[in-house]
VEXZA-650115 format. One record per residue: residue in one letter; x, y, z of N, C-alpha, C, O in turn. Coordinates in steps of 0.2 Angstrom, whole numbers, padded with zeros to 4 digits, always signed. Each point is the difference from the previous one (the first is absolute). Layout:
BEGIN
aXYZXYZXYZXYZ ...
This chain:
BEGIN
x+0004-0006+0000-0004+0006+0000+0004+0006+0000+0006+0001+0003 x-0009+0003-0006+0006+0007+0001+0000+0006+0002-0005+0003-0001 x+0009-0001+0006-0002+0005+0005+0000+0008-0001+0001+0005+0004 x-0004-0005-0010-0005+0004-0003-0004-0001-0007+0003-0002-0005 x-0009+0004+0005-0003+0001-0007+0004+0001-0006+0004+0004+0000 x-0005-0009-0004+0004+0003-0008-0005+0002-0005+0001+0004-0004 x-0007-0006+0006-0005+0003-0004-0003+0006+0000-0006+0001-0002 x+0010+0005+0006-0004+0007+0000-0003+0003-0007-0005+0004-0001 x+0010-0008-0003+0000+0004-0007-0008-0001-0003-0003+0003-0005 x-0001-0007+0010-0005-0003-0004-0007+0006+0002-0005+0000-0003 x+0007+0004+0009-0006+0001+0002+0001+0010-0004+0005+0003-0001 x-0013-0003+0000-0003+0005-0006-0003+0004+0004-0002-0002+0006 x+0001+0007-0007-0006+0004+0002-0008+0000-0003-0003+0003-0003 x+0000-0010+0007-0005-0002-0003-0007+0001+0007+0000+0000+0006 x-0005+0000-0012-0005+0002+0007-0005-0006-0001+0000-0001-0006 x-0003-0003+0009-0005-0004+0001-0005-0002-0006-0004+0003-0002 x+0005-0007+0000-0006-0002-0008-0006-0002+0005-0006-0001-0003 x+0006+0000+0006-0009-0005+0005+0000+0006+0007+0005+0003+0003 x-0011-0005-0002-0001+0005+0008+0001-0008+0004+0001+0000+0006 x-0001-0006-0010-0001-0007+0005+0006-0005-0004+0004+0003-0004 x-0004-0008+0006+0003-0006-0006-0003-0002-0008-0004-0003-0003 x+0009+0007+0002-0005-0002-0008-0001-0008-0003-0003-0002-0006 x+0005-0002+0009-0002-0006-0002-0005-0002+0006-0003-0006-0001 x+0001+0008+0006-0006-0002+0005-0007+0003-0003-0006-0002+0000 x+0009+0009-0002-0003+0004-0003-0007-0002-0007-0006+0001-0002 x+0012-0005+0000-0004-0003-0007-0003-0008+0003-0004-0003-0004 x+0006+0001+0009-0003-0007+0002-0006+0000+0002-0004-0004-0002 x+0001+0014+0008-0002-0001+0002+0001-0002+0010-0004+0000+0004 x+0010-0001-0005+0004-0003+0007+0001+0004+0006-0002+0006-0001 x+0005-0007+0007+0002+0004+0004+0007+0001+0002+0003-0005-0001 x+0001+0009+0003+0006+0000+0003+0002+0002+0008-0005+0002+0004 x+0011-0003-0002+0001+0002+0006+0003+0005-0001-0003+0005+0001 x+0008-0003-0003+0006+0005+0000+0000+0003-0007-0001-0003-0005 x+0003+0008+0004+0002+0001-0008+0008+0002-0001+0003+0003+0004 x-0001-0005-0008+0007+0002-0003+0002+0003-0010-0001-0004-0005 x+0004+0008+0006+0002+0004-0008+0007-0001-0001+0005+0001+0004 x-0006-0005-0010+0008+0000-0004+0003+0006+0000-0004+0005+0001 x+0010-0003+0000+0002+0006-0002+0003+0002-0007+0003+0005-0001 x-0004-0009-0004+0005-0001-0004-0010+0000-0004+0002+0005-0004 x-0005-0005+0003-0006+0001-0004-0009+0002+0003-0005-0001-0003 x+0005+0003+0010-0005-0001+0002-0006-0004+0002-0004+0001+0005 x+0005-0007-0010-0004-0003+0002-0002-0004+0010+0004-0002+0004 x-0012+0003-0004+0003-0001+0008-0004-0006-0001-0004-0001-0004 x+0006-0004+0010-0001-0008+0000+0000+0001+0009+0002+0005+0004 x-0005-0012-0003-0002-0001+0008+0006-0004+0002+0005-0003-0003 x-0004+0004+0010+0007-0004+0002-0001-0007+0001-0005-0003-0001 x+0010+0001+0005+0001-0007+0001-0004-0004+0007+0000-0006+0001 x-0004+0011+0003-0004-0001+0005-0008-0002-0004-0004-0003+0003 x+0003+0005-0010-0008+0000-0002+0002-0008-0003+0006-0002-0001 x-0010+0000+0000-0001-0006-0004+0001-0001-0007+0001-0005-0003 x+0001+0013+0000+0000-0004-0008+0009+0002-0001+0004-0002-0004 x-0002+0006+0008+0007+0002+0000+0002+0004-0007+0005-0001-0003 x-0009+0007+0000+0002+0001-0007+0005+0004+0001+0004-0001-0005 x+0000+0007+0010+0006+0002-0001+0004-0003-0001+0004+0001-0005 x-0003-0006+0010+0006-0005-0004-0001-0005-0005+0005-0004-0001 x-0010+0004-0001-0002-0003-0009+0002+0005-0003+0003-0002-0006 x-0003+0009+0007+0003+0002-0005+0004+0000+0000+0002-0001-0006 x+0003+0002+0011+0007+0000-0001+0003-0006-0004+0004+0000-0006 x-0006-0005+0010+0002-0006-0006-0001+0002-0008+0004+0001-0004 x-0012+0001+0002+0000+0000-0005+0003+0005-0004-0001+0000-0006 x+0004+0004+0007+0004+0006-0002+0008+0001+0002+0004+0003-0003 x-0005-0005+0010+0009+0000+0001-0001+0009+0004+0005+0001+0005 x-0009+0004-0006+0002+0006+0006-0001-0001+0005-0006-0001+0003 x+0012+0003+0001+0003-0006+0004-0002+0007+0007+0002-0002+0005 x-0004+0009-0005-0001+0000+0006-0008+0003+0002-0002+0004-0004 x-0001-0005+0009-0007+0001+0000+0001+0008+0006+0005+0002+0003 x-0012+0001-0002-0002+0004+0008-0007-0002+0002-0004-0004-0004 x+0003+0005+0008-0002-0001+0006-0007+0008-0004+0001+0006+0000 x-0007-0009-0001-0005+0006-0001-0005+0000+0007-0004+0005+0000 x+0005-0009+0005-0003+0001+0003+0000+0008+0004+0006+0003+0000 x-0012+0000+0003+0001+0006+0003+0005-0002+0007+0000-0005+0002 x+0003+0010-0001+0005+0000+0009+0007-0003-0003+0005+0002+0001 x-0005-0007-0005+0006-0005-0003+0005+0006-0005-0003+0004-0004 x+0010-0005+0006+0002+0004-0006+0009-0006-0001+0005+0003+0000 x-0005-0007-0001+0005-0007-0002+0000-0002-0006-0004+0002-0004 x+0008-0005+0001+0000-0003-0007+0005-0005+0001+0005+0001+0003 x-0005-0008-0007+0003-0005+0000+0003-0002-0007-0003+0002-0005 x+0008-0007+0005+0003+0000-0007-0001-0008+0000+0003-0003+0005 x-0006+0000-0008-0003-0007-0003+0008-0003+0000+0002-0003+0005 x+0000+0003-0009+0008-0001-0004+0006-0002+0007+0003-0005+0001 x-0003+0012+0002+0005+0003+0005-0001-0005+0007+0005-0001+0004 x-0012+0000-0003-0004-0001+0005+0001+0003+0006+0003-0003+0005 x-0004+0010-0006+0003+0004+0005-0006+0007-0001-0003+0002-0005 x+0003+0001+0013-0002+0008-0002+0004+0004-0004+0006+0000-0001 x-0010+0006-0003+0005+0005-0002-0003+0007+0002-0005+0003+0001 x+0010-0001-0001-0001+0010+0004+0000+0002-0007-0001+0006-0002 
């Protein structure tokens, strides 16, 4: 593991494409937490909800660091790194 992120280069100035999980969204579904790619916006449920879509995306894409949308939270994690990043 490495003792710091390599992939800062990945995260963008992006704002939110869903007010929820865009693929619960479209199920129909519910979530527990939410979390936003930083690297394209899309936002997905975390790994406490049942369908897991932020880190499906990440698989499916490889942008490798997420944040934290919920309100009070201000954190962000790198998939890849498996580590926080400031």
């Amino acid at each position: 593991m490495a003792s710091h992120c390599t992939h800062l280069d990945q995260i963008h100035n992006v704002k939110p494409k869903t007010r929820g999980c865009e693929e619960c969204l479209k199920m129909g579904d519910s979530w527990v937490h939410l979390r936003m790619c930083l690297t394209c916006g899309h936002v997905g449920c975390c790994d406490s909800s049942k369908n897991k879509h932020a880190t499906k995306h990440f698989h499916a894409t490889r942008h490798a660091i997420m944040q934290s949308v919920e309100p009070g939270e201000d954190w962000r994690w790198c998939y890849v790194d498996e580590m926080m990043v400031e």
